[in-house]
N, C-alpha and C positions, 0 to 999 in steps of 0.2 A: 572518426567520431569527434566533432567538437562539441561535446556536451560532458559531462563529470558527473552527474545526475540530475537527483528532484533538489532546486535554487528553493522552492517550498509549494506546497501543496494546500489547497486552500477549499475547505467547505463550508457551509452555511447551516447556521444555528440559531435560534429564537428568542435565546436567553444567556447573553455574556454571562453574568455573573456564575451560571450553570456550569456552562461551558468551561471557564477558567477554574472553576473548585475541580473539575474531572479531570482536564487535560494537564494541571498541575501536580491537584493529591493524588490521582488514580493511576495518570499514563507517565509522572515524572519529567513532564517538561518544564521548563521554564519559562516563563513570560520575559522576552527580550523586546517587545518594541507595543506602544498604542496609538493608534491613531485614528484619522475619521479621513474618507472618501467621499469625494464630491462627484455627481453622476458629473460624467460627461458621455452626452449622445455619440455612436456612432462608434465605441472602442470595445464594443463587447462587456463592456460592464454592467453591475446589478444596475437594474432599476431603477434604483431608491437614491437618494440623494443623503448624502454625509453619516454614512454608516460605519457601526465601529470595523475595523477590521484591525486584529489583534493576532502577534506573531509570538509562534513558541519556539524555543529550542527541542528538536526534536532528535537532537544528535547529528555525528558526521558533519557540522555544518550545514544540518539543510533546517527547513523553518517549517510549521506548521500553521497555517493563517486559518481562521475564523471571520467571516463575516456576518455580521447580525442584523438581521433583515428579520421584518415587521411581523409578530406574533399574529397567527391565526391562518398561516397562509398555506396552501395545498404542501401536504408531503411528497417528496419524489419517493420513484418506487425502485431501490435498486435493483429489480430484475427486470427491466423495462429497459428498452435501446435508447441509449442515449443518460442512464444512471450511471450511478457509479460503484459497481459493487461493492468494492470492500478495499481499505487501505490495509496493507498486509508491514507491518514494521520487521526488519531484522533483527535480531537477538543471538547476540555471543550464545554457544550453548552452555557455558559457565555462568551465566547468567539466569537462562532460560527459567527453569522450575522455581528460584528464585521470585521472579517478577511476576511470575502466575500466581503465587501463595502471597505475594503482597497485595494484588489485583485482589483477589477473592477476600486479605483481611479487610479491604476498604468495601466491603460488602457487594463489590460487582461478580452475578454471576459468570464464567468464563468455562468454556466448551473445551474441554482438551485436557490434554496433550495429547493429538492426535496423530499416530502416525500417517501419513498420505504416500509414501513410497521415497524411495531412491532415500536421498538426504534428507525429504522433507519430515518436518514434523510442525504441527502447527495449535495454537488455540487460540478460542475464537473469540469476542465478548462483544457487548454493544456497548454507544456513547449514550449518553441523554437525549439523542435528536433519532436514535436507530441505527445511527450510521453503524457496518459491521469492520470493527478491525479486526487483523489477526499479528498474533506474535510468531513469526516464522522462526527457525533454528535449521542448523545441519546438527545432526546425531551419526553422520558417517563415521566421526572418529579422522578423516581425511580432512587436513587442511588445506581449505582450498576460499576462493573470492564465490562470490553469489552470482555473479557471471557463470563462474569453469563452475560449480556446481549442477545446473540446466544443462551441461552439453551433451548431446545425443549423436549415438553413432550415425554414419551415412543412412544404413539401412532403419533405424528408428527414425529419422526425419521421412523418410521418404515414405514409410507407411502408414504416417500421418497425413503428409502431403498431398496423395495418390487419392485420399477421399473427400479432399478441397476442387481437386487439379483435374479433369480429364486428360489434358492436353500435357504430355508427357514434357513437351519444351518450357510450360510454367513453371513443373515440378522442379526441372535443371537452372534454372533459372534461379531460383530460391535457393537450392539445395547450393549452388556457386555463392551466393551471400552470406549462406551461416558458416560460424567458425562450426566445425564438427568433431566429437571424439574421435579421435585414433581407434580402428576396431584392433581387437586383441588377436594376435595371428598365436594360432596355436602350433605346436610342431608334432 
């Protein structure tokens, strides 16, 4: 793996000034960098020519980008192929109920603290634009990375896999790629 993570993550909003009151006072980031982008055809870039694109600190060293593109324009539909459902944040669980009860005194509704299984525990809230975050946590009590937390025995991948996979050489094929838990040998 030569990658360390998300370098920053970047979505589309309609109103800066919006945008930076929520992703400052609401989510705690910081405004580290502003600038404006000039289209250039042919790079996969917005459309629009010389738009703001504004960078936050969002922890860990990675960035949060904002691009601000021309009010009145179609909303994407995150459950549609090719959106983007939801940016999910990590949270110390020392921190966790913390940041929910600050969230909520800034008057944003937020969904949770919902158990989802294993380690997960999650809540939910929306941005000014719809977009859905979520504030993730481990509540295992086990300290472990957000990697070794997801890992699933041989037999839990595979009975996942087996309803993708007909072909029993795809399923191995994959199943050879993921790191996997150790199953527990009883005596």
């Amino acid at each position: 793996m030569h990658t360390r993570g998300i370098d920053h993550l970047a979505i589309v909003a309609d109103d800066m000034p919006k945008a930076m009151d929520f992703y400052t006072r609401v989510m705690g980031f910081r405004l580290v960098h502003v600038r404006r982008v000039p289209f250039e055809q042919d790079r996969g870039q917005p459309p629009y020519d010389n738009l703001r694109h504004y960078f936050f600190d969002m922890g860990n060293d990675s960035l949060f980008a904002i691009f601000e593109y021309p009010k009145n324009l179609p909303r994407q539909n995150r459950d549609h192929v090719g959106g983007m459902q939801h940016v999910a944040f990590h949270v110390r669980p020392e921190h966790f109920d913390a940041l929910i009860e600050r969230v909520k005194g800034c008057g944003v509704n937020v969904i949770g603290p919902v158990p989802l299984g294993g380690r997960f525990w999650s809540a939910y809230l929306f941005d000014p634009f719809g977009i859905r975050l979520e504030f993730a946590t481990d509540r295992s009590g086990v300290s472990q990375g957000v990697v070794e937390s997801v890992l699933q025995t041989e037999a839990e991948a595979r009975a996942e896999l087996v309803t993708l996979f007909p072909d029993p050489k795809e399923v191995e094929k994959w199943l050879q790629q993921m790191p996997l838990k150790k199953e527990k040998v009883t005596a």
